[in-house]
C-alpha positions in Angstrom: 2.3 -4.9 -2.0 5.5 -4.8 0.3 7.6 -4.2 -2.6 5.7 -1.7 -4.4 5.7 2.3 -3.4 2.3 2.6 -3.9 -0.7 0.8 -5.0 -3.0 1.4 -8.1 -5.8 -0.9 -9.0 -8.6 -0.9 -11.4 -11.3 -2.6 -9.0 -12.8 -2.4 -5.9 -12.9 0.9 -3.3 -11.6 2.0 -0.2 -13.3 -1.0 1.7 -11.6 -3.7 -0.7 -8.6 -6.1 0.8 -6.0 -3.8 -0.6 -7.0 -0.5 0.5 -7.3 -2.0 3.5 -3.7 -3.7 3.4 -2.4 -0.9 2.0 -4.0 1.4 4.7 -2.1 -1.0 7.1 1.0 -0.6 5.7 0.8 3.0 5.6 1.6 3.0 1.7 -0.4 5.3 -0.5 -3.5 3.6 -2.7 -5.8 4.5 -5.0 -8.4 1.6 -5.3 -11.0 1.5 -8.3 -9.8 3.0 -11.2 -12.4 1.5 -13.6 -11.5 3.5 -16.5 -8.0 1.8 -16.5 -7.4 -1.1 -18.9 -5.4 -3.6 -17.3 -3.4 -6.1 -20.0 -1.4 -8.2 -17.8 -0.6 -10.2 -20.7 1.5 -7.5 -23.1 2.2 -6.1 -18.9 0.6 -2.3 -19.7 -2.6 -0.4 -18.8 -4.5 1.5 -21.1 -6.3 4.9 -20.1 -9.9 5.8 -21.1 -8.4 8.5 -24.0 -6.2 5.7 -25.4 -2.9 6.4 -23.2 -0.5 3.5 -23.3 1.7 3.3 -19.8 4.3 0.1 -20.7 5.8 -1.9 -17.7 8.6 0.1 -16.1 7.0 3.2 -16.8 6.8 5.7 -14.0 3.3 7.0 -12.5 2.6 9.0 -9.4 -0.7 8.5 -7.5 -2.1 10.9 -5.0 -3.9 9.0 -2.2 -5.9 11.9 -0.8 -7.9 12.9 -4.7 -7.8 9.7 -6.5 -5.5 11.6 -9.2 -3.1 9.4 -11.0 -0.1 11.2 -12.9 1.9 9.8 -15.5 5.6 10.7 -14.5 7.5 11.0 -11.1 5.8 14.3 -9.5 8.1 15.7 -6.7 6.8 14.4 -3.2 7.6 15.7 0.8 7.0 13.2 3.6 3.6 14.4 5.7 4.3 16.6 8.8 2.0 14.7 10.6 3.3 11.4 9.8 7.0 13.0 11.0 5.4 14.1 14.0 3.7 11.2 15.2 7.2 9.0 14.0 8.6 11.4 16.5 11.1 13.0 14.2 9.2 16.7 14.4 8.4 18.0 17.7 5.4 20.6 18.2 7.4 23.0 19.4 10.2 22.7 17.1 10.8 25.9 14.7 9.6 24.2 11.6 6.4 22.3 13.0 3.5 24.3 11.0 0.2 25.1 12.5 -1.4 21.4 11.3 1.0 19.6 13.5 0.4 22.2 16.6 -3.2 21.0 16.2 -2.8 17.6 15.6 -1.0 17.8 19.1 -3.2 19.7 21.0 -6.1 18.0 20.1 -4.1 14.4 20.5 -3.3 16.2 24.1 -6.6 16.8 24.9 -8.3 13.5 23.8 -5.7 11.5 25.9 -7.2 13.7 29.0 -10.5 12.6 28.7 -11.5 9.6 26.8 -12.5 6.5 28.4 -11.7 3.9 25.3 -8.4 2.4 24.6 -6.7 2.6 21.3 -4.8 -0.8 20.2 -3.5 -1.4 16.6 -3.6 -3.9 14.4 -0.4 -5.1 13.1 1.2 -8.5 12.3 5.7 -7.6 13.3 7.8 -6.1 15.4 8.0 -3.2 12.7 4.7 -2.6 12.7 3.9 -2.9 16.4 6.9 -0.6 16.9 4.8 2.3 14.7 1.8 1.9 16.0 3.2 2.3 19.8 5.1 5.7 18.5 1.6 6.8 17.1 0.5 6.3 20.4 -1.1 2.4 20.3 -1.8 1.0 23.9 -1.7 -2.8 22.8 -2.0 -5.2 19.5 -5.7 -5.7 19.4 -5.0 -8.3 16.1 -1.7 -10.1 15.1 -2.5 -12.2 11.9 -0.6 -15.0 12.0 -1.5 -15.8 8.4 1.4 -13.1 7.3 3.9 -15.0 9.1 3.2 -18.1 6.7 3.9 -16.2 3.4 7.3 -16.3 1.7 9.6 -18.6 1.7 7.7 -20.2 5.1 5.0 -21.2 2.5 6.9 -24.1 1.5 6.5 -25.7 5.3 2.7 -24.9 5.1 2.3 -26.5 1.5 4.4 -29.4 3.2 1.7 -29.6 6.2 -1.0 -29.9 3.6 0.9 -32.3 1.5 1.5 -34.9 4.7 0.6 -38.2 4.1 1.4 -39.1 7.8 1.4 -38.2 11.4 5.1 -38.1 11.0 4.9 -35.8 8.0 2.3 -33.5 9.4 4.7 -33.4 13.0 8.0 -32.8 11.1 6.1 -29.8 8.9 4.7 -28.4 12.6 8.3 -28.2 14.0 9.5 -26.9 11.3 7.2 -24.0 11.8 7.7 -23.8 15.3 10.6 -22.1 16.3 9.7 -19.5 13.1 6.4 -18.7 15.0 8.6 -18.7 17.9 10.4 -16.2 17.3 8.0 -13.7 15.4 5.9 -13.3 18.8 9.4 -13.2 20.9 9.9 -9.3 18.7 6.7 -9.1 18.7 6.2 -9.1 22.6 9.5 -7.1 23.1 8.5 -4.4 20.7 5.0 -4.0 23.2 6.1 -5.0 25.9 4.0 -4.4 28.9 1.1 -3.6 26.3 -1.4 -6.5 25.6 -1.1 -8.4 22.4 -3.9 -10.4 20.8 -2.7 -13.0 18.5 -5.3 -15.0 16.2 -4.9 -18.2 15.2 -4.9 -19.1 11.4 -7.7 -18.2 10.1 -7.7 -18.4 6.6 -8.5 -21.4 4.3 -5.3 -23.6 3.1 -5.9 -23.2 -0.4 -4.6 -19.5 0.0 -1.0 -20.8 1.0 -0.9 -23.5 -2.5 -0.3 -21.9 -5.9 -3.4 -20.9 -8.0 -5.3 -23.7 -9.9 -5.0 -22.7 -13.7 -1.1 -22.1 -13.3 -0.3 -25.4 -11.5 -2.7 -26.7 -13.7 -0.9 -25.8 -16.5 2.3 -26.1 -14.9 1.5 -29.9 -14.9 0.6 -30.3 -18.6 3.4 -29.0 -19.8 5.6 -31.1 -17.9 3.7 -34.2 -18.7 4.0 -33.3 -22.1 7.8 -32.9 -22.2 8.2 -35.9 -20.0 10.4 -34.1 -17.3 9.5 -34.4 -13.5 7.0 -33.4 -12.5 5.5 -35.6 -8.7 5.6 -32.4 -6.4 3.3 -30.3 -9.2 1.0 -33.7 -9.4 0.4 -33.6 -5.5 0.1 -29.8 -4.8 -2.3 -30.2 -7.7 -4.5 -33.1 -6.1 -4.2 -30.5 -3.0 -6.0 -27.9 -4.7 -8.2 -29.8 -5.9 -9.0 -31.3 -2.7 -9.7 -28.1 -0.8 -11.1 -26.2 -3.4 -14.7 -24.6 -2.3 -17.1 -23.0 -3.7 -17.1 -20.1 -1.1 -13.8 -20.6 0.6 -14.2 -18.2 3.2 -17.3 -19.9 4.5 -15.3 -23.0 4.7 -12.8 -24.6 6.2 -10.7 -21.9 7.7 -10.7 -20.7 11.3 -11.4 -22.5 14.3 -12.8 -25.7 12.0 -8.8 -25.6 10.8 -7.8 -26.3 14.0 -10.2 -28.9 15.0 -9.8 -30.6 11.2 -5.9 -30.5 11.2 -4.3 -32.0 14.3 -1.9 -30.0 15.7 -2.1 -26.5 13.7 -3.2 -24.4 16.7 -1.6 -26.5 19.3 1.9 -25.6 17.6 0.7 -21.8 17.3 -0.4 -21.8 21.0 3.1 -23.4 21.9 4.9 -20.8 20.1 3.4 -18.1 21.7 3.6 -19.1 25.7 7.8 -20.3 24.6 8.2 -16.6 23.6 6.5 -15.1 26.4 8.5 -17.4 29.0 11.6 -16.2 26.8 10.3 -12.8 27.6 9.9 -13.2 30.8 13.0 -14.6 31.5 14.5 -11.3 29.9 12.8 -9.5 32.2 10.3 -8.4 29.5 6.4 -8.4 30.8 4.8 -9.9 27.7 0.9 -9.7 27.8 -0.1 -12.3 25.5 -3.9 -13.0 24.5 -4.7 -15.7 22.2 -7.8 -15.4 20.1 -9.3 -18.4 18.6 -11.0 -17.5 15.1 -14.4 -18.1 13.7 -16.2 -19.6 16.5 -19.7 -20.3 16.0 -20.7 -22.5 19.5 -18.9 -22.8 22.6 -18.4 -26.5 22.1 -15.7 -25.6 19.6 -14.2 -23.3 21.7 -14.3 -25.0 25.1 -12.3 -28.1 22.5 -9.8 -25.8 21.3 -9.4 -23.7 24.6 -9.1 -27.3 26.8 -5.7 -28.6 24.0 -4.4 -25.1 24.6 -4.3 -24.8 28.3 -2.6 -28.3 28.3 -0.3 -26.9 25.9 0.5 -23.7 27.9 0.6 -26.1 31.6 3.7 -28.2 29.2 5.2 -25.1 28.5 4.8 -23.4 32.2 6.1 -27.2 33.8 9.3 -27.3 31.3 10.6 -23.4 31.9 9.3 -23.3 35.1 7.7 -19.3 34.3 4.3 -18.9 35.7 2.5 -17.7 32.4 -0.7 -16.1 32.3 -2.4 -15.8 28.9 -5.9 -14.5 28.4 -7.8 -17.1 25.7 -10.8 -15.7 23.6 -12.8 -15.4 20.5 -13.6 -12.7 17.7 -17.3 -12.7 16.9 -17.4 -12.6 13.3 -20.4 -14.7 12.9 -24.0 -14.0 13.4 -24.6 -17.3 15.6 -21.7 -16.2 17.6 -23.0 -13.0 18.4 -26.4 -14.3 19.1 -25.0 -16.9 21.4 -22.4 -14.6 22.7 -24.2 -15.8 26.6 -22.8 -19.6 26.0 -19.6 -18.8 24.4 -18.6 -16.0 27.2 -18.5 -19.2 29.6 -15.4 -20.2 27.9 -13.8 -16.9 26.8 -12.0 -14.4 28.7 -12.3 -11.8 25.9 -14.3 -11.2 22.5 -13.0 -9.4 19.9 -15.4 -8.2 17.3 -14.3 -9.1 13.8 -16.7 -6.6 12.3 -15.4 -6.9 8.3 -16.7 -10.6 8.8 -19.4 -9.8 11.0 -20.9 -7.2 7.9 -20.0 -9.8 5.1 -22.2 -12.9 6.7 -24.8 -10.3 7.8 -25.7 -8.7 4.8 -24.4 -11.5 3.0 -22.1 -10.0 0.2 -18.3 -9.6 -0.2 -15.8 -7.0 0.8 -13.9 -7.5 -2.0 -16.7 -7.6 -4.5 -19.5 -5.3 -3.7 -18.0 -1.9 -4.6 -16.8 -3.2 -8.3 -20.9 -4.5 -8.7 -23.4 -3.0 -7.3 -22.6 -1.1 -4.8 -22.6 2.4 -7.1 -26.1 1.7 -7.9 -27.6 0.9 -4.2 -25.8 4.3 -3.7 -27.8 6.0 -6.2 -30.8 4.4 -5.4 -30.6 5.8 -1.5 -29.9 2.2 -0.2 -27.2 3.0 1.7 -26.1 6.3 2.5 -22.3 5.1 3.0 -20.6 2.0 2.1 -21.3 -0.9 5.8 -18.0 -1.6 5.7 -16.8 1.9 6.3 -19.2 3.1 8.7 -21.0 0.3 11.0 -23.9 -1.0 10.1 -25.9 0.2 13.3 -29.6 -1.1 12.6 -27.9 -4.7 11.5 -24.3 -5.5 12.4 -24.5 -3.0 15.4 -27.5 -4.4 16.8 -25.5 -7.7 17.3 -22.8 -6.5 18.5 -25.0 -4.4 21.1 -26.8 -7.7 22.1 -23.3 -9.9 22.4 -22.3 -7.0 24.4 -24.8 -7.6 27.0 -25.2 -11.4 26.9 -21.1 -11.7 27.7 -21.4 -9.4 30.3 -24.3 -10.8 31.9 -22.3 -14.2 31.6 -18.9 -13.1 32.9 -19.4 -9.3 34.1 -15.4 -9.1 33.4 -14.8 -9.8 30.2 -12.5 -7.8 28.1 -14.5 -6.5 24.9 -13.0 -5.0 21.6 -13.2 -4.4 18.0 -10.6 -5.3 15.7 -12.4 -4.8 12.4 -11.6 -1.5 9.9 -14.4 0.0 12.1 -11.7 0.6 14.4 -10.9 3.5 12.9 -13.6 5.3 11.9 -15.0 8.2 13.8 -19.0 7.4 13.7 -18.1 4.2 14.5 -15.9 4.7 17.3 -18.5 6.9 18.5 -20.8 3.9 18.6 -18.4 1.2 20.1 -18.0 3.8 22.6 -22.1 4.3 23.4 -22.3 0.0 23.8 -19.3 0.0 26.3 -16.6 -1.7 24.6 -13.6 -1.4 26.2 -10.8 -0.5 23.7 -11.1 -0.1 19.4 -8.0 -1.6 17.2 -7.3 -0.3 13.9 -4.4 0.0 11.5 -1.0 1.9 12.7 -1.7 4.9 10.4 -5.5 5.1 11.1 -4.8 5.8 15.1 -4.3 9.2 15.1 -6.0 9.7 11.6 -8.5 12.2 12.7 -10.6 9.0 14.1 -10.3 7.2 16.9 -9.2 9.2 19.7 -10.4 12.8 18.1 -14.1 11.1 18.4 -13.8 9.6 21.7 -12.4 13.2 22.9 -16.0 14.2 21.5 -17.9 11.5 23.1 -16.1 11.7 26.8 -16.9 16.0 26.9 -20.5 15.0 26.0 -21.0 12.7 28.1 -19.9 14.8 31.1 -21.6 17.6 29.7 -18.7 19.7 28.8 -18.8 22.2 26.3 -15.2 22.8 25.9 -14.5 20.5 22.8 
């Protein structure tokens, strides 16, 4: 998805993992073109009337209709996007009446709205964008994109380790890679806060797939060449394959399973923020701890990283301050949200999670199945994952609202879920009091965020200037 220009698949919606990436990215994406016949095999799709479009061939997809053109179609960049990039002014010759509006109602929302609008981005290049769209902060850094690429081979090392010594040597290997990620990172907000989560998801996503190591394996056996490293990455997958890997072992139960995973993360982060300081930056680092189901795993995790962060303040000698929370992706999170505030200065609601374990299907899955048909059938009047669930997931998040306030009547409260972005939802995080919405770069000024909250502030004070 980095390399490509655009994005065309034949399954799932605007919800799925690669809209969503995509939408992140700010690369166009049309998601769920069923009619498409995808041969990966002879590398060509096949259209419903029986067009052929080879590998290599050129297509053009329009992200606003769906429309998908064989050939390249001419293209100009989006006035708006210029605008908020800050190459077109609003009162430059050639800004047209969209981007005079765009800035006046941008203008007028930053007057009166009472949330904050962080982003949700993962580098420097991306944090950079979001703060020129206007971003006040990083409300989620995934630190699982900082794995991928040639770093994999450290992480498939960590799982590999036989030993402590192994397992160390893999860590510090890592180290000074994490190291400097959040050192751009912090510079490129700096004097913005940054939330940074801790791995969250399961190992098996960082080995090779099953079937092509698998085969991988045979064939080498078969030709009687080398083949140990295969064998063992093999015996890995097998050994973390689960049945629903993403109600496994991933999140916080990673950190408390695998000694010293978050301990190296949590060390990487307060080295680059003493680094920062020591520039003269003012880094505003807040470390999120994934997952969390009871307090008793975060108050574990929480007490290794303080003693990690007291190591780091006692060997640079920089007084480091660094806010240490949770996202409440889980149902027994949010309905416990009293106990866990006692150990967490902030929550972060992770509400893609949050709607899969509440209603109990997949993101990924539920718009290629039978999502059409619940649709049809007056179900659901628009798909959970775009608009919050307010009768359900809402209703949590209201109620883990007001048990972590009653516990710790100062604690920072956000979402960091694709909600982030979206208007009626906004609207709602806005009526339970959260303090600030994240959401992609490109979804920040997208007509969402702080256009609603504009709405919600004049209503609330009874204005009717809007």
């Amino acid at each position: 998805m980095i390399a490509a220009e655009g994005i065309l698949t034949s399954r799932g919606g605007k919800t799925s993992h690669a809209a969503v990436v995509a939408r992140g990215m700010g690369k166009t994406c049309v998601c769920g073109a069923e009619e498409l016949e995808v041969d990966t095999k002879r590398r060509r799709m096949t259209t419903a009337d029986g067009q052929v479009v080879e590998e290599g061939d050129v297509v053009s997809i329009d992200g606003s209709t769906g429309r998908v053109y064989l050939g390249e179609v001419p293209v100009v960049p989006s006035p708006v996007v210029e605008y908020f990039e800050g190459r077109m002014h609003a009162g430059a010759d050639d800004a047209d009446e969209l981007v005079q509006a765009v800035h006046r109602i941008m203008a007028y929302a930053d007057r009166v709205r009472r949330l904050r609008v962080r982003a949700n981005a993962d580098n420097a290049e991306d944090a950079s964008r979001a703060r020129r769209f206007g971003a006040q902060g990083i409300g989620l850094c995934r630190t699982e994109h900082m794995f991928l690429g040639e770093r994999r081979q450290y992480v498939e090392r960590l799982i590999l380790a036989d030993t402590d010594t192994e397992r160390e040597d893999a860590l510090k290997a890592l180290l000074p890679l994490q190291k400097q990620d959040f050192v751009e990172l912090f510079e490129a907000m700096d004097g913005l806060p940054v939330t940074v989560r801790l791995l969250d998801p399961p190992l098996h996503e960082f080995l090779p797939d099953i079937t092509e190591l698998s085969v991988r394996v045979a064939l080498a056996e078969s030709r009687k060449e080398p083949h140990e490293n295969d064998l063992r990455l093999l015996q890995a997958v097998h050994r973390l394959h689960e049945q629903n890997p993403m109600l496994g072992l991933r999140g916080v139960r990673l950190g408390l399973v695998i000694p010293g995973l978050f301990t190296m993360q949590v060390r990487a982060i307060a080295e680059a923020a003493a680094q920062r300081i020591d520039a003269k930056g003012d880094p505003r680092a807040e470390i999120m701890i994934p997952l969390v189901g009871t307090v008793q795993e975060l108050e574990i995790v929480r007490e290794e990283a303080e003693q990690v962060i007291e190591e780091v303040r006692a060997q640079t000698g920089v007084d480091l301050k660094l806010a240490l929370g949770t996202m409440i992706e889980l149902p027994r999170a949010a309905v416990t949200a009293g106990q866990i505030a006692e150990a967490a200065e902030f929550f972060s609601f992770g509400t893609n999670d949050l709607t899969q374990t509440v209603w109990g299907f997949s993101r990924d899955d539920v718009e290629a199945s039978f999502f059409t048909a619940y649709l049809e059938k007056g179900i659901f009047g628009v798909s959970p994952f775009e608009t919050i669930d307010k009768d359900g997931v809402g209703a949590l998040v209201r109620s883990a609202v007001e048990a972590g306030r009653a516990t710790r009547p100062d604690i920072k409260l956000g979402v960091c879920g694709e909600h982030g972005g979206d208007p009626e939802s906004v609207h709602f995080f806005h009526e339970v009091g959260l303090d600030y919405v994240s959401c992609s770069p490109f979804r920040i000024p997208d007509g969402g965020a702080w256009r609603l909250e504009a709405r919600a502030a004049a209503e609330s004070k009874g204005s009717d200037s809007r």
